[in-house]
C-alpha positions as a printed NumPy array, in Angstrom:
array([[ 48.618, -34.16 ,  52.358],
       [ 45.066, -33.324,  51.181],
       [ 42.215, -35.71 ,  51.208],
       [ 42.381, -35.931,  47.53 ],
       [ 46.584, -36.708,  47.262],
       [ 45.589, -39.724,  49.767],
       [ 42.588, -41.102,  48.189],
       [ 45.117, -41.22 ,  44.728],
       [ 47.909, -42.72 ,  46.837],
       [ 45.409, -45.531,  48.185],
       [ 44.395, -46.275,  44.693],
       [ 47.995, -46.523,  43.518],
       [ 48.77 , -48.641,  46.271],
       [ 45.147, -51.046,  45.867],
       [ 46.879, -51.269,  42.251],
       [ 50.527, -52.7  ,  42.905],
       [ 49.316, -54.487,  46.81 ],
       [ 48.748, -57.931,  44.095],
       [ 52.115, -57.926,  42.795],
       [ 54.378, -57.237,  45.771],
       [ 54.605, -61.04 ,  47.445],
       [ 52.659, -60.638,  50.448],
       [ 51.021, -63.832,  51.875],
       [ 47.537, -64.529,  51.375],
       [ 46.315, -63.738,  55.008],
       [ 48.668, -60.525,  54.888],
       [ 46.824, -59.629,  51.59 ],
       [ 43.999, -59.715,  52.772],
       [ 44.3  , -57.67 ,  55.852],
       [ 45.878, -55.308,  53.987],
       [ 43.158, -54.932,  51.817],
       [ 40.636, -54.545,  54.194],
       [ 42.575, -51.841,  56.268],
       [ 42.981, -50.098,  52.792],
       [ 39.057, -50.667,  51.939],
       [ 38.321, -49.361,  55.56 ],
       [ 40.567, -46.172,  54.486],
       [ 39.187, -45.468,  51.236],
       [ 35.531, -45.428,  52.481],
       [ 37.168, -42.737,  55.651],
       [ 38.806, -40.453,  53.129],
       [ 35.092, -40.782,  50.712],
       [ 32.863, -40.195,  53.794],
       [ 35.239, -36.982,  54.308],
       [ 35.298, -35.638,  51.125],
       [ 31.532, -36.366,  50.939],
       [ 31.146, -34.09 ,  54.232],
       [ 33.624, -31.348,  52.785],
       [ 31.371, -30.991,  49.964],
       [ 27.978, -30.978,  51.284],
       [ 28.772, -28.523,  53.933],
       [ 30.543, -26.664,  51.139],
       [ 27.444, -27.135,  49.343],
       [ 24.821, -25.978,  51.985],
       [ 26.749, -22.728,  52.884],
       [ 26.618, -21.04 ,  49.919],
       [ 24.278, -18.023,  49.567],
       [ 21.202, -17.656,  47.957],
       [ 20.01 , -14.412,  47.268],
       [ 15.855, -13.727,  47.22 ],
       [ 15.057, -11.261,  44.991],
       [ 11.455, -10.449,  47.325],
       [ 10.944,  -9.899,  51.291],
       [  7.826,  -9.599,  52.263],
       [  6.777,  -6.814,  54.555],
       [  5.555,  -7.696,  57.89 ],
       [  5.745,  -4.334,  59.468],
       [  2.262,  -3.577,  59.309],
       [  1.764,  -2.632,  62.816],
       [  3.585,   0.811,  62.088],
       [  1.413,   1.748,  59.612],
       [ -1.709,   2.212,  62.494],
       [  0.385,   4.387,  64.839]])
């Protein structure tokens, strides 16, 4: 399952957790394990991209020429 599929599947499930019965302390244990999920699957996707980000190419249209010692020989 991608990163993306689970981050929709933990918002579908932060949606109907409310209406499903669950005690109060259950509730609230299961929202924090989902919270604690959520910001996992964020910091991830966060990583994927700014590595993605940093790895592109740039191309520089000038390089300077530092072979000037051959040009004394």
């Amino acid at each position: 399952m991608t990163k993306v599929r689970v981050l929709l599947a933990l918002g579908v499930w932060v949606t109907i957790l409310p209406y499903l019965g669950f005690p109060y302390s259950w509730k609230d244990i299961l929202f924090t394990i989902t919270g604690l999920a959520l910001i996992y699957v964020g910091y991830l996707l966060y990583s994927y991209f700014k590595e993605k980000e940093t790895k592109e190419e740039s191309f520089d249209n000038f390089k300077e020429n530092s072979n000037f010692d051959q040009l004394d020989k």
